[in-house]
C-alpha positions in Angstrom: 140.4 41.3 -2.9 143.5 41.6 -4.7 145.8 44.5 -4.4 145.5 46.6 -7.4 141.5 46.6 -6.4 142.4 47.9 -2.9 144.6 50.4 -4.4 142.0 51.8 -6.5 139.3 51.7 -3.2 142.0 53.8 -1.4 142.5 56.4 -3.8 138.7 57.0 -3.9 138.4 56.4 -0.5 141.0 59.7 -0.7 139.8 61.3 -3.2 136.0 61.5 -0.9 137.9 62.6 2.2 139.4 65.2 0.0 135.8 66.3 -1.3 135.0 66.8 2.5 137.9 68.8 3.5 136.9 71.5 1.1 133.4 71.3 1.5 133.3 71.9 5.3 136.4 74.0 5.5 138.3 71.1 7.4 141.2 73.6 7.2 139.7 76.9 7.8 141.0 78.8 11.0 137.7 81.1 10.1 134.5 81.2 10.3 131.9 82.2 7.9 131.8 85.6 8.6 129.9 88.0 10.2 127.2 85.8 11.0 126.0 85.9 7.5 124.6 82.6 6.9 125.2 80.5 3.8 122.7 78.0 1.9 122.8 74.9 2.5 123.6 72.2 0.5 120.1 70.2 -0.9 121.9 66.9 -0.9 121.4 67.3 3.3 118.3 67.6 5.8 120.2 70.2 7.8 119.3 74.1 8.0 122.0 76.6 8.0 122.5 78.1 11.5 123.4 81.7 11.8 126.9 82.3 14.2 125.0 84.2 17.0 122.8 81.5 17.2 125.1 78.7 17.8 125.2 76.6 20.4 127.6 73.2 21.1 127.1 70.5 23.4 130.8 69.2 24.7 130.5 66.1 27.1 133.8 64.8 28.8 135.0 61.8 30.6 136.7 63.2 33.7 137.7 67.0 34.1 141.1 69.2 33.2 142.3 66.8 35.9 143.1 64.0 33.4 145.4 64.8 30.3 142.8 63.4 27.9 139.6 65.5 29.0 141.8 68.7 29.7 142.9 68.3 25.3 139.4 68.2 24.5 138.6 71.0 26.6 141.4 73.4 25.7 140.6 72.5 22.3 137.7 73.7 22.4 137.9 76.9 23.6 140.5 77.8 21.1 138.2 77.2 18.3 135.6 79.3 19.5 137.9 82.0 20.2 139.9 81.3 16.8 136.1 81.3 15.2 135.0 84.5 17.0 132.4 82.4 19.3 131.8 83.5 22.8 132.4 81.2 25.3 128.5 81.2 26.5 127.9 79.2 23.5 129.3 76.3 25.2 127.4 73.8 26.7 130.0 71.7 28.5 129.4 68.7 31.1 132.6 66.9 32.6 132.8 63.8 34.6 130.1 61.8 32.7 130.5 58.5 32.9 130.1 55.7 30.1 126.7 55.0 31.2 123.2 56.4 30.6 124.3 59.9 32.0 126.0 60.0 28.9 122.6 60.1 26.5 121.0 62.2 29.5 123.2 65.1 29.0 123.1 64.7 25.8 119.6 65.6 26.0 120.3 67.9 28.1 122.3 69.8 25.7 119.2 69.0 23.1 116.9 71.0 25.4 119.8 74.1 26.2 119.5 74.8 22.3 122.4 73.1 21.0 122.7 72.4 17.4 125.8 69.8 17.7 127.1 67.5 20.6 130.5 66.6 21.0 131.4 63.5 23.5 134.6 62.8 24.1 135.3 58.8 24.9 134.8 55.0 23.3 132.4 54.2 26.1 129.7 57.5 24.8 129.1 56.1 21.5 126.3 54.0 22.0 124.4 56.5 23.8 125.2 59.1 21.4 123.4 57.2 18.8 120.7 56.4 20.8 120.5 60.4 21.0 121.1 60.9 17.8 118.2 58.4 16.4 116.2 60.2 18.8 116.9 63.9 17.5 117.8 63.9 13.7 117.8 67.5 13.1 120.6 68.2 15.8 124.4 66.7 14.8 126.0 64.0 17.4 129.6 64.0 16.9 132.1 61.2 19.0 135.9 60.6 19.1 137.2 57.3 18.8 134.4 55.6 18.2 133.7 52.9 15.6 130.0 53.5 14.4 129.2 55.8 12.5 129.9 54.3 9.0 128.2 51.3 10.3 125.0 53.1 11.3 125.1 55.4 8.8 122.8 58.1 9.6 123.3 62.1 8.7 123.4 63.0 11.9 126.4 61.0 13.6 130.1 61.4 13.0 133.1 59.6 14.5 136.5 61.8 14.3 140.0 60.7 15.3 143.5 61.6 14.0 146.8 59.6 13.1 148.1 60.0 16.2 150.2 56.8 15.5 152.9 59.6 13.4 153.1 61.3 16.8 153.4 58.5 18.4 156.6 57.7 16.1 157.7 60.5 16.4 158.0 60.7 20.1 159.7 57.2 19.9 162.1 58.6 17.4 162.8 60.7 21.0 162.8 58.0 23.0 165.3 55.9 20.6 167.7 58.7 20.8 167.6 59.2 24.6 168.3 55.0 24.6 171.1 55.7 22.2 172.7 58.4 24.6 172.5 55.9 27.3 174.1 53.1 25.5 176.8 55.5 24.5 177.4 57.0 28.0 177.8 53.1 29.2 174.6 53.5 31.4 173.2 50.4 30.0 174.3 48.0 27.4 172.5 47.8 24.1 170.4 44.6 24.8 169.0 46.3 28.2 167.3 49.3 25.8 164.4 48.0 27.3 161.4 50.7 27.1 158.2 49.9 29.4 154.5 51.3 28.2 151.8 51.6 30.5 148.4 50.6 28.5 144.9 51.3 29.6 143.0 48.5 27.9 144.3 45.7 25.4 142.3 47.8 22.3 143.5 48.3 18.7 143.1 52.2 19.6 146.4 51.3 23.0 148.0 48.6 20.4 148.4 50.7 17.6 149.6 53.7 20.0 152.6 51.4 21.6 153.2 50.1 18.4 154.1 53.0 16.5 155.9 54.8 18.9 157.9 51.3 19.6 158.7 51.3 15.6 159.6 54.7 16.1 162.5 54.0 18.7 163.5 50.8 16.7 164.0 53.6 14.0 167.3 54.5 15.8 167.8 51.8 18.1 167.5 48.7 16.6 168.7 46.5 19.9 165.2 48.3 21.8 162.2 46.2 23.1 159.6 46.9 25.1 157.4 46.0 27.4 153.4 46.6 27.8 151.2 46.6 31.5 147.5 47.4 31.0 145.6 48.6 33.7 141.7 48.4 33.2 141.0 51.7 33.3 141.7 55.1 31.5 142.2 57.2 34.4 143.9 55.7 37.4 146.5 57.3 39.2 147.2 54.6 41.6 146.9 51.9 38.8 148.8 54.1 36.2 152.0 54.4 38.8 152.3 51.0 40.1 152.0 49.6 36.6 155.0 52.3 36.0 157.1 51.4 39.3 156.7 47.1 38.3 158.4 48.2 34.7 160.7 49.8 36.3 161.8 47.2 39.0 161.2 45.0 35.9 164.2 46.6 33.9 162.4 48.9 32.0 164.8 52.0 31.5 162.0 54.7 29.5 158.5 54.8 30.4 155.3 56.1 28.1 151.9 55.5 28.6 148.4 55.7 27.0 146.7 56.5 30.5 145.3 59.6 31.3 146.4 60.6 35.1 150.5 61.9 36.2 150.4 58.3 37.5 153.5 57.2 35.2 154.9 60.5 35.2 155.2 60.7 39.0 156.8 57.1 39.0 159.3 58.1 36.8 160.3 61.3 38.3 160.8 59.2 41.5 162.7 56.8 40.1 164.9 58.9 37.5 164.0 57.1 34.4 163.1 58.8 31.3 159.6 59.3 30.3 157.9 59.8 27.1 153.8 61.6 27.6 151.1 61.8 26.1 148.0 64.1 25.2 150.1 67.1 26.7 153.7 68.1 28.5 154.3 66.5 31.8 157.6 68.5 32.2 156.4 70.5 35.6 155.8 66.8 37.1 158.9 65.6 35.2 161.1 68.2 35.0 164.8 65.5 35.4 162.9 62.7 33.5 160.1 64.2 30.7 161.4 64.2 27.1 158.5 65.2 24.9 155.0 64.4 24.4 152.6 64.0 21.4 149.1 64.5 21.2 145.6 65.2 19.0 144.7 68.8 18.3 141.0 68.3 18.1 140.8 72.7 17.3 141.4 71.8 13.7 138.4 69.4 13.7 135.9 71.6 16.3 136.2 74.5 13.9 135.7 72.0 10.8 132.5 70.4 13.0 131.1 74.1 13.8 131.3 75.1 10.5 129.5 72.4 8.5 127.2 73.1 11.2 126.5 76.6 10.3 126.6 76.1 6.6 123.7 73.2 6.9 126.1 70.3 5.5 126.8 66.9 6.5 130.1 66.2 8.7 132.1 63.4 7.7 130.9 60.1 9.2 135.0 59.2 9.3 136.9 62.5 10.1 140.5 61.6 10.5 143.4 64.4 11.0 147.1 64.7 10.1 150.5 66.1 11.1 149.5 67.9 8.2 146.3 68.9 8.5 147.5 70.1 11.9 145.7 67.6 14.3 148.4 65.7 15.3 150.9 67.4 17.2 155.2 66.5 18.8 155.4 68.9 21.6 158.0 71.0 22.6 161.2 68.5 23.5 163.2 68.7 27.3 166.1 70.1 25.8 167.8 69.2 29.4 166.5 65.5 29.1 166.6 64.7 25.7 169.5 63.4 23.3 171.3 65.7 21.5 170.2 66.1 18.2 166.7 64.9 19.2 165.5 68.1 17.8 166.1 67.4 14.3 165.8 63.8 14.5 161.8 64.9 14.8 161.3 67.2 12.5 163.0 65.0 9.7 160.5 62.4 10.8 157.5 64.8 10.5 158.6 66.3 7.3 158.7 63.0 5.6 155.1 62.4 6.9 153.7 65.2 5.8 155.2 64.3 2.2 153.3 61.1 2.6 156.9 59.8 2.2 156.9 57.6 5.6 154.6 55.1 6.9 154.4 54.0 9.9 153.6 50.5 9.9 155.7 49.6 7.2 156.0 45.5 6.6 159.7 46.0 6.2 160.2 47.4 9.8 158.6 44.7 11.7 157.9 41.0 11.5 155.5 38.5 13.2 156.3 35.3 14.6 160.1 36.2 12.7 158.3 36.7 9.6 156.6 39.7 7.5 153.2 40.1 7.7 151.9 39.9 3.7 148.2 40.2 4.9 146.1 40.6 7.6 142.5 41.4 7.6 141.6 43.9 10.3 138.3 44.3 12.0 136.6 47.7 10.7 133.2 47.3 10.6 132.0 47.0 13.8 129.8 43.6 14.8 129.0 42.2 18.0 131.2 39.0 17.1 134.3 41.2 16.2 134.7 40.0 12.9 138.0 40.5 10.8 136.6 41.7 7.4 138.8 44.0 5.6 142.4 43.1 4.2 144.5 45.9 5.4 148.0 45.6 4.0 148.8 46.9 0.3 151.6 48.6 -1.5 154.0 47.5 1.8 152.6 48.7 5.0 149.4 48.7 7.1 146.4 51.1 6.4 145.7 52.5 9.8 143.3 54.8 10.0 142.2 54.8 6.3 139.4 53.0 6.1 137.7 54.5 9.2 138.8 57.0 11.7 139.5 54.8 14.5 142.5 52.7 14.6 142.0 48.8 14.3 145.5 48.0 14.0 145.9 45.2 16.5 148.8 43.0 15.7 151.4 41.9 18.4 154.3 42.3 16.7 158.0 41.2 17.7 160.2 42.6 19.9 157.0 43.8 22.2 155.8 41.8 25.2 152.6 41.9 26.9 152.7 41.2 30.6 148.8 40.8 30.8 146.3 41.8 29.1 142.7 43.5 29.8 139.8 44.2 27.4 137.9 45.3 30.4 
């Protein structure tokens, strides 16, 4: 497929997503009002549910213990107070494992009157479906999953967000502290080594280190980095040894995509700099945290509950912005950070949300000491893992584009994997 045909795929691709947004009031911090109910839309199989009447499923991973689960669940209630929903409405199960359980409690929620399910983790999606084959009148909605344009059926939805432009951004953070350091003779430029602690060896970790590394290269071009995976999403003891070996390794700035304090806690310890994720570790952290970044998933529950009410379809692909307000740079350490970090961030956001800055950009990285002119990324999902979708046009990488999961997996230069794990 050449590039002006990809081009023209994109911009209806857009053009579609667009369609949605308005449709379901993907931006609305309302609801419909009053519990009036509207008519729904002929083109779907779905009634119209009056406000009192609603009630949604949420199924997490661990508890508010872990980062991850605790974002989902804060989200949450602050749609359904933003949307005027009490919080009896809510259906919500926490610990549930990647197993049957998951599909059980599904049904569970089925049976309790809910009208939507929300689950909150990769391993869920095939028992969501399985659910959702089971009860077509009643919506099945999963984050981070791969699915649901594959499956195709009315009543499944995957939903993710760029988080890659927080992730930049927070390295933009993390670039600048490395700067400071260099300057105040701390370390010499070819020692801006950062260190990432990785849960799995998946497109959804490699396309999180990789933009927040391209975002520290942004400002420090000597950086590199370093990657440890553990295995697991949620392992404190894991997540903090894999943070002390960086460190004793020569790491001198931690992040992570893992879900415990685990990395936080190391980094504190050791006085090394660390960059969070999914929410502020600054009362672990208070001498080492910098900022964090994470997914708003309000902006997306309130867009879910409201197709849901109005009888329409919720996009099988639902994936939010810095602009759309799903993606969110945390308040910055003002006693860790650089100075100047401040507005080093905000530039960088800006220019995203004038679609001015991509994040993978060919022109900021190279492979094997050249640029990468294609690469065909694996988007629809197959039990061989096949690559079938060319992914690089007009200059950069399409993350996130052509589904709402991230499938950028390239191993770019200047990052080094100490081991990997696909679990």
């Amino acid at each position: 497929m050449n590039r002006r045909i990809l081009s023209i795929l994109l911009a209806l691709a857009m053009m579609l997503s667009m369609f949605a947004f308005v449709s379901c009031g993907k931006d609305s911090n309302t609801n419909t009002g009053d519990g009036e109910q509207t008519s729904a839309s002929a083109e779907t199989p779905f009634k119209t549910v009056d406000k009192a009447d609603l009630k949604i499923g949420l199924i997490t991973l661990h508890d508010d213990s872990s980062t991850y689960d605790a974002n989902f669940i804060d989200a949450m209630y602050r749609a359904l107070e933003d949307m005027g929903l009490d919080k009896s409405q809510l259906i919500l199960y926490t610990g549930i494992a990647e197993t049957e359980d998951c599909y059980n409690k599904a049904k569970d929620c089925v049976n309790q009157g809910c009208q939507v399910v929300f689950a909150d983790s990769f391993g869920h999606e095939d028992y969501m479906i399985q659910a959702a084959i089971e009860y077509p009148e009643v919506r099945f909605c999963h984050a981070t999953g791969t699915k649901a344009h594959s499956v195709n059926y009315d009543n499944f939805s995957n939903a993710f967000a760029s988080i890659y432009e927080g992730r930049y951004a927070a390295g933009v953070a993390a670039g600048m502290k490395l700067n400071e350091m260099i300057a105040d003779g701390k370390i010499t430029a070819d020692k801006a080594v950062m260190g990432y602690v990785g849960a799995y060896t998946y497109a959804e970790v490699m396309s999180g280190y990789t933009s927040f590394y391209l975002g520290a290269k942004s400002v420090c071009p000597s950086v590199t980095m370093k990657v440890k995976f553990t295995g697991s999403w949620y392992d404190y003891d894991k997540e903090k040894a894999a943070a002390e070996s960086l460190i004793s390794d020569g790491c001198v700035l931690i992040s992570q995509h893992a879900d415990s304090y685990g990395a936080p806690e190391a980094c504190e310890a050791a006085g090394v700099p660390n960059v969070s994720y999914n929410g502020s570790t600054e009362a672990t952290g208070p001498n080492t945290y910098i900022v964090s970044s994470k997914i708003d998933w309000a902006p997306y529950f309130e867009y879910m509950i409201n197709c849901v009410m109005e009888g329409k379809v919720i996009d099988k692909d639902y994936t939010g912005t810095i602009a759309t307000g799903s993606v969110k740079v945390l308040e910055i350490n003002e006693a860790v950070a650089a100075e100047g970090t401040q507005k080093a961030v905000d530039d960088v956001i800006e220019q995203f949300k004038a679609g001015t800055l991509h994040v993978f950009d060919t022109e900021n990285f190279k492979v094997g000491g050249k640029k990468l002119e294609s690469y065909m990324a694996d988007v629809d999902s197959d039990e061989k893992f096949e690559k079938d979708t060319e992914a690089i046009a007009d200059g950069y990488f399409h993350e996130s584009e052509f589904r709402s999961a991230p499938y950028f997996d390239v191993e770019i230069d200047g990052i080094e994997l100490l081991d990997r794990n696909y679990g």
